[in-house]
C-alpha positions as CSV (number, residue, x, y, z in Angstrom):
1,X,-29.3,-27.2,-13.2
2,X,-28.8,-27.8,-9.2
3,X,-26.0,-30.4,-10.4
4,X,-24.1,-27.9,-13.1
5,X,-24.0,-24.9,-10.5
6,X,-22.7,-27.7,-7.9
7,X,-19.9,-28.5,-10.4
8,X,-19.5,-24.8,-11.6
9,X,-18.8,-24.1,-7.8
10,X,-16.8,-27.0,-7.1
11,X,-14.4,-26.0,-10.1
12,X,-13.7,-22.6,-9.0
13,X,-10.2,-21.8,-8.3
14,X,-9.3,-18.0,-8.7
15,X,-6.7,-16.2,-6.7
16,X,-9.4,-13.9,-5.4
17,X,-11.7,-17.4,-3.6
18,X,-8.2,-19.0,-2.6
19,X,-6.2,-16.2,-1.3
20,X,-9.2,-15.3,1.6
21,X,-8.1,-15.3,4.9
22,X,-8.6,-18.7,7.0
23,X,-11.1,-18.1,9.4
24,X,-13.3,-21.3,9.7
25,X,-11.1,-24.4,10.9
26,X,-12.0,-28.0,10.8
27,X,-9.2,-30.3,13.0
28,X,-9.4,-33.8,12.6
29,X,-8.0,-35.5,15.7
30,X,-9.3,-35.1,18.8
31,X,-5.6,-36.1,20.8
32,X,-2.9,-34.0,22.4
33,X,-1.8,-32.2,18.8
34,X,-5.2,-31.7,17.3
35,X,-6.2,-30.6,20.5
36,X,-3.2,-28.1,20.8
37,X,-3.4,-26.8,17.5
38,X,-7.6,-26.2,18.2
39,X,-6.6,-24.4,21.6
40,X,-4.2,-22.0,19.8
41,X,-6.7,-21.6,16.7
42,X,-9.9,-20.6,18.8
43,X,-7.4,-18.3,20.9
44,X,-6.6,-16.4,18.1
45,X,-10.4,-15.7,17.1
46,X,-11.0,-18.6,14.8
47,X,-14.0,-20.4,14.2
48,X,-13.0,-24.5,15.5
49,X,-14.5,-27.8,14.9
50,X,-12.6,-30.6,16.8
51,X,-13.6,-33.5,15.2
52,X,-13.1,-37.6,16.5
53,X,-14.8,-40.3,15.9
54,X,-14.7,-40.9,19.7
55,X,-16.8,-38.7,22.1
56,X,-14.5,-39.3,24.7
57,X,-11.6,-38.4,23.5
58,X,-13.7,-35.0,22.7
59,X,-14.7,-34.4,25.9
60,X,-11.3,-34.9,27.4
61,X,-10.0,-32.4,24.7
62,X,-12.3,-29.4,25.5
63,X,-11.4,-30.7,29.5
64,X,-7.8,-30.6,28.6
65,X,-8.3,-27.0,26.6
66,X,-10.1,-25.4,29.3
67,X,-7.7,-26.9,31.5
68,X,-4.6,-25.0,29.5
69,X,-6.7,-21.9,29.2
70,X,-6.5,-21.7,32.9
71,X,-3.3,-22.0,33.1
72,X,-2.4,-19.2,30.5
73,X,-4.9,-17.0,32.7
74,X,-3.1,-17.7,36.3
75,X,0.1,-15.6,34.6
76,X,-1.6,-13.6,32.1
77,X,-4.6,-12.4,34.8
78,X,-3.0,-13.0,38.2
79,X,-4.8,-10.0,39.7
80,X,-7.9,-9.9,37.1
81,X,-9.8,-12.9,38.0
82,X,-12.9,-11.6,36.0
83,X,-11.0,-10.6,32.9
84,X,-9.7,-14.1,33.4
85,X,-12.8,-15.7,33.3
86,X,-13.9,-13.7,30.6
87,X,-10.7,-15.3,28.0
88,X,-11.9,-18.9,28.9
89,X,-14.8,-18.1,27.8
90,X,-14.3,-16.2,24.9
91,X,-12.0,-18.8,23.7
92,X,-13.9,-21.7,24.7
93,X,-16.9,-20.2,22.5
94,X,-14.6,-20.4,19.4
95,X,-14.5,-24.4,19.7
96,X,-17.2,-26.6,19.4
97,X,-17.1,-30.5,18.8
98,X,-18.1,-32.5,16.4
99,X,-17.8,-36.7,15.6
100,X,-18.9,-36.3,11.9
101,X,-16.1,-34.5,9.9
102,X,-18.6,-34.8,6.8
103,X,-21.1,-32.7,8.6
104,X,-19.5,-30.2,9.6
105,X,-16.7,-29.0,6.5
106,X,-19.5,-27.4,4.3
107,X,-18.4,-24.1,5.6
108,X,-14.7,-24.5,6.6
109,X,-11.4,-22.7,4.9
110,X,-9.2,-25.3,6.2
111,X,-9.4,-28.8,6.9
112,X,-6.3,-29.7,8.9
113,X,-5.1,-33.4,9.9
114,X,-3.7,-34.7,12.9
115,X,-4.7,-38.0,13.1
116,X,-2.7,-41.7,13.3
117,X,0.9,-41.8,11.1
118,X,-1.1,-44.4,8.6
119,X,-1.2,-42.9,4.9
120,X,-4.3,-45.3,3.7
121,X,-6.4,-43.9,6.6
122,X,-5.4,-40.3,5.9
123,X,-5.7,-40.8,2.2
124,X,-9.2,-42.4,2.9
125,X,-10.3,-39.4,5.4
126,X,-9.1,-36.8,2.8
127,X,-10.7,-38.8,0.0
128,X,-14.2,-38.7,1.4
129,X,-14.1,-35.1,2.9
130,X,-13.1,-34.1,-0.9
131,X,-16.0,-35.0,-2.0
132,X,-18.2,-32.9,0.6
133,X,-15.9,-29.9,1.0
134,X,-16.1,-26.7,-1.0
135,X,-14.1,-25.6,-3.7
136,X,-12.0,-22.7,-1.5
137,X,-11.3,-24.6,1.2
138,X,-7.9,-26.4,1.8
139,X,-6.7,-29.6,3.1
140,X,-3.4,-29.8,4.7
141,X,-2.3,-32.8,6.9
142,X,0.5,-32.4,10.0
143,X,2.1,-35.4,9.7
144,X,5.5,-35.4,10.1
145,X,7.4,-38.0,8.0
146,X,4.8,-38.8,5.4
147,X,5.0,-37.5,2.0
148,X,2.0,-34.8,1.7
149,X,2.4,-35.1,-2.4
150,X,1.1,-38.7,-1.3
151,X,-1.6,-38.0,0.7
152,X,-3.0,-35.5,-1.5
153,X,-3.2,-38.2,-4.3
154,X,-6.5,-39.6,-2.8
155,X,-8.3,-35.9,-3.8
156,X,-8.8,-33.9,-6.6
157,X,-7.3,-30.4,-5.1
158,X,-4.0,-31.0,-5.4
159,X,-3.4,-27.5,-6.1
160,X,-5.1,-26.4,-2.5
161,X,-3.5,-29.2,-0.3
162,X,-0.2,-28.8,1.6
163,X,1.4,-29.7,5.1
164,X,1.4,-27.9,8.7
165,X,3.6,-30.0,10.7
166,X,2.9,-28.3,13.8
167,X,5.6,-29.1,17.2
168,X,3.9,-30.3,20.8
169,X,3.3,-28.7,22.5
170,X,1.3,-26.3,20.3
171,X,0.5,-23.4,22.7
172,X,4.1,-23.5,23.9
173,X,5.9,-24.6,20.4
174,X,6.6,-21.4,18.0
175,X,7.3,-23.2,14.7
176,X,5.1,-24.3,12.0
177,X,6.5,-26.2,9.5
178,X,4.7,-24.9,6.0
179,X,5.0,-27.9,3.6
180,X,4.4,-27.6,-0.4
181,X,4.1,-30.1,-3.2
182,X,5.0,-30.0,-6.8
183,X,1.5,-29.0,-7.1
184,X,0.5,-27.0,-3.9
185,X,-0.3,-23.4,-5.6
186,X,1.1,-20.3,-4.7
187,X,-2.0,-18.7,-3.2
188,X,-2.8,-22.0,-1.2
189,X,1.0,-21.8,0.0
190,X,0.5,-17.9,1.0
191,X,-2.5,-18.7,2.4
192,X,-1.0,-21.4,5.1
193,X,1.5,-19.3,5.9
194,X,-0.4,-16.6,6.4
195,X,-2.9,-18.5,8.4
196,X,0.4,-19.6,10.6
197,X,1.6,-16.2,11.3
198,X,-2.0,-15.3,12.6
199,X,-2.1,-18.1,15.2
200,X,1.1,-16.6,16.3
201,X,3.8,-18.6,15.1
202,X,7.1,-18.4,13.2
203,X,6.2,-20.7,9.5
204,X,9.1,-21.9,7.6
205,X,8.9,-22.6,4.5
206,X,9.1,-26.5,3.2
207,X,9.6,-28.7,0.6
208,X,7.7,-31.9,0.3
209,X,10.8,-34.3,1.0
210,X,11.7,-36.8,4.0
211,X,11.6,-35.5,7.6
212,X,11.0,-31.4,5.8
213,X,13.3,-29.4,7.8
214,X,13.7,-30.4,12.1
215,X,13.0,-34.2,11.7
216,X,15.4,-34.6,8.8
217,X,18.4,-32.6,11.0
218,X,16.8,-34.1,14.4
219,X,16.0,-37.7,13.6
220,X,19.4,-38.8,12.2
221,X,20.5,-37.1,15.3
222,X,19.4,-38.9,17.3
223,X,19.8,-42.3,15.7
224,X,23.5,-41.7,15.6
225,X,23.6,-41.0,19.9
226,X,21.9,-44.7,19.9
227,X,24.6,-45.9,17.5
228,X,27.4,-44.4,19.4
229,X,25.9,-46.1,22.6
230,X,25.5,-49.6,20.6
231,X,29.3,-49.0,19.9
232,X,29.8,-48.9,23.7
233,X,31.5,-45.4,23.2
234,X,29.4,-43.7,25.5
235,X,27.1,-44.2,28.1
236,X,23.1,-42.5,27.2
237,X,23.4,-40.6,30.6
238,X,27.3,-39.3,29.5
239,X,25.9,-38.8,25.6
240,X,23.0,-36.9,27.9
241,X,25.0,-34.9,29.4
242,X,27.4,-33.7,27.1
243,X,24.9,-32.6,24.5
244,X,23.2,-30.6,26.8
245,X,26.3,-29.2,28.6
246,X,28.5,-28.9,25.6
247,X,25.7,-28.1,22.9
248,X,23.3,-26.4,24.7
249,X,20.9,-28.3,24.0
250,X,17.5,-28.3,26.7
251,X,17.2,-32.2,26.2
252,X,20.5,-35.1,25.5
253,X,18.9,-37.0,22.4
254,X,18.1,-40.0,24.6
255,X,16.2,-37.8,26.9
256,X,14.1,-36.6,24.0
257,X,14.0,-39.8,22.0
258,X,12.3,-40.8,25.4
259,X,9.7,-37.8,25.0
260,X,8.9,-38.3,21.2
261,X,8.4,-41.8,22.0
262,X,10.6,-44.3,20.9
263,X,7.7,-46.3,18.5
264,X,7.3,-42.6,16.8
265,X,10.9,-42.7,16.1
266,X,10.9,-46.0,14.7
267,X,7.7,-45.4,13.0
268,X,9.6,-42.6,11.3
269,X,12.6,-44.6,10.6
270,X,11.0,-47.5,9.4
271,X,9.5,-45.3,6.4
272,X,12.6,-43.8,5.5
273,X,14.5,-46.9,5.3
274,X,11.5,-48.1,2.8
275,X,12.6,-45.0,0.5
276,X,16.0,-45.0,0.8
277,X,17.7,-47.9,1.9
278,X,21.0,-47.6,1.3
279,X,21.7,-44.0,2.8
280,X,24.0,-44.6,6.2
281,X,21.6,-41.8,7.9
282,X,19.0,-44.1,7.9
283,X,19.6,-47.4,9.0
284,X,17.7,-48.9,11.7
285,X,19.0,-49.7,15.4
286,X,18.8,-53.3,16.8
287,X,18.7,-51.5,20.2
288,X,15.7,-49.1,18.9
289,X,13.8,-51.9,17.9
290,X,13.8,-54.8,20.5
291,X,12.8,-51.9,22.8
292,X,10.0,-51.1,21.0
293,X,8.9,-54.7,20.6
294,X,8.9,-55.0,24.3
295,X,6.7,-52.3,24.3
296,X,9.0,-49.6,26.3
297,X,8.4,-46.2,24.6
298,X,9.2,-43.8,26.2
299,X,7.9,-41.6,29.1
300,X,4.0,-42.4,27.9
301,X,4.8,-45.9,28.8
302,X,6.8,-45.6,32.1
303,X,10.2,-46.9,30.5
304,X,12.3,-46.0,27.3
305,X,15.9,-45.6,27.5
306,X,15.1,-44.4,30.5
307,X,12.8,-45.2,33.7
308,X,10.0,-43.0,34.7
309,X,8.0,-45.4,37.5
């Protein structure tokens, strides 16, 4: 009987169980996103469990969250130290830690991804935690160049698994990229976004195809201001320049390529090329790659295009 009502509940999927509001949060990935999408979760009132397989890197995340939360306080409660103190701590209660994601999703609405860009490790940690979560609660991953519709095909929820491709950083960063599949319902979809809007962000809406919206228009972007340099028809400080001068852009495309980090950008490259080969807005770059195989990616490394030693 135990077994059948286990099923029963596991198999529920009305509108009524799927369109509740998101207010238990399981974030898997302890780093500088998962960590910056927990900050701006628990500071909205949300129940957070930062979950990594590394206590380390979980202690240096509620370090690095307290850390932000004091920051936020020196403008926010310049001359109301005690009111200040007060938010920290308020906040800081809304996040606890975890290193056992199985352990802890019994009672979540959301289990959101931000771990390494490897589809066979997300597919495996979405296939176990399918097995362990509840029937409401939805799965969404923040990557952002791999195919949700694919890793969703490791669980049986296809209908209450979609993307939040979230922009770093996440306290500072207003977008939220809302990602459905063929398959992502309509209440599950409603549901992300609504969960979005109430973490204080602006959501766009999706589809599940290469690079969704900013890394489809930005990537190819930036590809071509390597290209144009491999041409030798324009210097990377001169291409610099002029797109922020003459486009108003806050960053020149070798500037940011430098603070995505150039492997990222291959990484992302490297998978569209797989899919689509022969379209010209996807081609790899020589220069992109030997600087990546010598291990020069950007700012996190002390040398990209640039030099930051």
């Amino acid at each position: 009987m135990a077994f059948f009502t286990h099923q029963v509940t596991r198999g529920l999927s009305s509108s009524a169980v799927r369109n509740a509001a998101i207010k238990h949060v399981t974030i898997i990935g302890g780093g500088q996103m998962g960590a910056g999408i927990a900050q701006v979760a628990a500071t909205t009132g949300h129940s957070v469990v930062l979950v990594d397989t590394n206590e380390e890197i979980l202690k240096k995340s509620a370090k690095g969250i307290e850390g932000s939360l004091k920051r936020v306080v020196k403008k926010k409660f310049a001359d109301k130290p005690d009111a200040g103190a007060e938010f920290i701590a308020k906040v800081m209660a809304n996040v606890s830690v975890s290193t056992d994601a199985a352990s802890v999703v019994g009672s979540t609405d959301l289990v959101l991804e931000a771990i390494v860009e490897n589809l066979k490790i997300k597919q495996g940690l979405f296939g176990a935690l399918d097995k362990v979560a509840p029937a409401h609660t939805i799965f969404a991953s923040n990557t952002s160049s791999l195919p949700i519709t694919d890793i969703a095909s490791s669980t049986s929820r296809l209908d209450r698994f979609g993307g939040l491709h979230f922009f770093n950083p996440v306290p500072m960063m207003k977008l939220v990229e809302v990602i459905g599949t063929s398959a992502t319902s309509q209440e599950t979809f409603d549901s992300l976004l609504a969960f979005s809007k109430a973490l204080g962000k602006t959501p766009v809406s999706c589809k599940d195809t290469p690079g969704f919206i900013v890394n489809r228009l930005l990537v190819p972007y930036m590809m071509e201001a390597i290209r144009l340099h491999e041409r030798g028809h324009g210097s990377k400080e001169d291409i610099d320049i002029a797109m922020k001068l003459g486009a108003g852009y806050p960053m020149g495309p070798f500037e940011l390529l430098d603070y995505v980090g150039l492997d990222t950008a291959k990484f992302i490259m490297d998978g569209w090329v797989e899919k689509d080969p022969d379209n010209p807005l996807m081609q790899p770059s020589e220069m992109l790659n030997k600087l990546v195989a010598e291990g020069k990616f950007g700012k996190k490394t002390g040398e990209g295009f640039y030099k930051y030693k």
